[in-house]
NUVEXVEX-807261 format. One line per field, with one value per residue (C-alpha): residue number from 1; residue in three letters; x, y, z. Coordinates in Angstrom, 1 decimal, decimal comma. Example, Ala and Ser with C-alpha at 12.3 -4.5 7.8 and 13.67 -1.06 7.14 Angstrom:
seq	1 2 $
type	ALA SER $
x	12,3 13,7 $
y	-4,5 -1,1 $
z	7,8 7,1 $
END
This chain:
seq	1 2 3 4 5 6 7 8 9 10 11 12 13 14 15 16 17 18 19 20 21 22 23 24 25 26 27 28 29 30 31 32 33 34 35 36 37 38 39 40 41 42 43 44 45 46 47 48 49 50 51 52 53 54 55 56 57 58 59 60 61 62 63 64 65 66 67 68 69 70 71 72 73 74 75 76 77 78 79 80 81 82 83 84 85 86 87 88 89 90 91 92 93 94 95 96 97 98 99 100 101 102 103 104 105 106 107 108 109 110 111 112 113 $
type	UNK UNK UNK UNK UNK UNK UNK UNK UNK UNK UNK UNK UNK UNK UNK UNK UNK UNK UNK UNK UNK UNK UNK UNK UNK UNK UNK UNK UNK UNK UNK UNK UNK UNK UNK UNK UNK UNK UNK UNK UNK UNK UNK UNK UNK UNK UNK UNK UNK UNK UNK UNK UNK UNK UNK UNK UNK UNK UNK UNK UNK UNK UNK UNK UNK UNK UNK UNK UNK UNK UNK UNK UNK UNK UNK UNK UNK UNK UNK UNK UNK UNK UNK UNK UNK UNK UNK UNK UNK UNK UNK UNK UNK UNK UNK UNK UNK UNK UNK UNK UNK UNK UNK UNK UNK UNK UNK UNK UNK UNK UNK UNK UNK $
x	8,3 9,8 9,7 5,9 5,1 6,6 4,8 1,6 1,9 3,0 -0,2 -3,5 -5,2 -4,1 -6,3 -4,3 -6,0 -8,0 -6,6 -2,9 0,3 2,0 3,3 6,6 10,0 12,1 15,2 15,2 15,3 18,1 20,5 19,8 18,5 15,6 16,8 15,4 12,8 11,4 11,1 9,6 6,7 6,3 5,6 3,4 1,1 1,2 0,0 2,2 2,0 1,8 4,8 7,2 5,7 6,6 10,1 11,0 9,7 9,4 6,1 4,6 0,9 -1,6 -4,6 -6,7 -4,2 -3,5 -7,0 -7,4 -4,2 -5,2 -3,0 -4,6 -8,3 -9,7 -8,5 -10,7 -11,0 -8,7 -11,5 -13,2 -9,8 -9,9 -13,7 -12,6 -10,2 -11,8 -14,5 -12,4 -10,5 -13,8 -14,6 -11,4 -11,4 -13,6 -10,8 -8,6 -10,2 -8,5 -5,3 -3,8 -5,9 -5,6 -2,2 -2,3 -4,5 -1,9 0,6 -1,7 -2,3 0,9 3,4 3,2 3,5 $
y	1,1 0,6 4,3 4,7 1,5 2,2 5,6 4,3 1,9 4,9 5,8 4,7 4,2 3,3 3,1 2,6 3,2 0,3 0,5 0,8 1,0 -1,6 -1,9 -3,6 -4,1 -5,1 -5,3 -9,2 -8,9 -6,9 -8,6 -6,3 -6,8 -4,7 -2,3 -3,3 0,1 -0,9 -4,7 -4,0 -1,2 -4,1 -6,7 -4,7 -3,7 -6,6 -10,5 -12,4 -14,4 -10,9 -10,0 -13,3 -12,7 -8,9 -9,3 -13,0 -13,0 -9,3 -9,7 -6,8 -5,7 -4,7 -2,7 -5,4 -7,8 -5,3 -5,5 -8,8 -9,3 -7,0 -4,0 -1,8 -0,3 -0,3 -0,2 2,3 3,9 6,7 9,1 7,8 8,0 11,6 11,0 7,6 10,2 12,9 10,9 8,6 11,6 12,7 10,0 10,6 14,6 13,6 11,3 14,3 15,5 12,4 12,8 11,0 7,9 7,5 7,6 5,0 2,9 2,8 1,8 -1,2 -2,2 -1,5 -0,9 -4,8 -8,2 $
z	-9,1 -5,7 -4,3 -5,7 -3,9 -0,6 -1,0 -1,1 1,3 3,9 3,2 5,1 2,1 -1,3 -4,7 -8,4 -11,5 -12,6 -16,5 -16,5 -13,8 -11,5 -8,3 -8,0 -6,1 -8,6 -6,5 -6,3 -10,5 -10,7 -8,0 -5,3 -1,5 -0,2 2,5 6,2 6,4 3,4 4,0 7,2 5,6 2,9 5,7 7,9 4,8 3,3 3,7 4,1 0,9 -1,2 1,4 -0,2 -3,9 -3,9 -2,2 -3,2 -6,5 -7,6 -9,1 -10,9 -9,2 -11,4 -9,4 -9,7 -8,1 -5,3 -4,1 -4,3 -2,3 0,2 -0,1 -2,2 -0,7 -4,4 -8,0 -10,5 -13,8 -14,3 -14,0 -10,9 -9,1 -7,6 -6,3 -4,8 -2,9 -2,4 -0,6 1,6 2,7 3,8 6,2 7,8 8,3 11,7 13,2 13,1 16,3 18,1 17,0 19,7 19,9 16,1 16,5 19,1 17,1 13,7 16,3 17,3 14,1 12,3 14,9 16,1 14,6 $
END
C-alpha cells in the first residue's frame, strides 16, 4: 500500500483502475508513525481532510474515492487505463520545451504551503 501510494503521488498525475486496488497508509493500523518525507508528499498532494483520514485513520482509497477526494486525476476500467495515459502524457510532451519554468511552476504549487 504505502510505497505504491507515495509513488503515485510523486507523480504529476495519478489514475487507479476503476474496478479493483486501494491506496492506503496503513502505518497508523499497525502501531507505526509515518516518516516526515512521506507525511510531507502526503500533505502537499492531498486535502487536508483526505491528508488526516489517510494518516490519522489509515483509510483504504478505492479509485473512486481518490477522485472524489482530489488526489487521484481519474479512476477507469482496467482496459481504458493505458489510453487515459497514453493521452495525458501527450498533452504534457509540449511543456518539456520549458523545462525550467515548469520546474518553477511545481515548486509554486507544491513546494509551498
Amino acid at each position: 500500500f504505502g510505497a505504491g501510494f507515495m509513488l503515485a503521488l510523486a507523480h504529476d498525475f495519478r489514475a487507479a483502475r476503476l474496478d479493483r486496488g486501494y491506496l492506503c497508509a496503513n502505518e497508523v493500523l499497525i502501531g507505526m508513525g509515518v516518516h516526515i518525507p512521506p507525511l510531507r508528499l502526503f500533505e502537499c498532494k492531498m486535502s487536508k481532510p483526505a491528508f488526516q483520514e489517510t494518516v490519522l485513520s489509515g483509510r483504504r482509497w478505492d479509485g473512486k474515492a481518490g477522485v472524489q477526494a482530489g488526489f487521484l486525476h481519474a479512476a477507469v476500467p482496467e482496459a481504458e487505463l493505458l489510453p487515459w495515459a497514453l493521452e495525458t502524457a501527450k498533452k504534457q510532451v509540449k511543456l518539456g520545451a520549458a523545462r525550467d519554468l515548469n520546474g518553477w511552476m511545481k515548486q509554486q504549487v507544491f513546494g509551498r504551503k
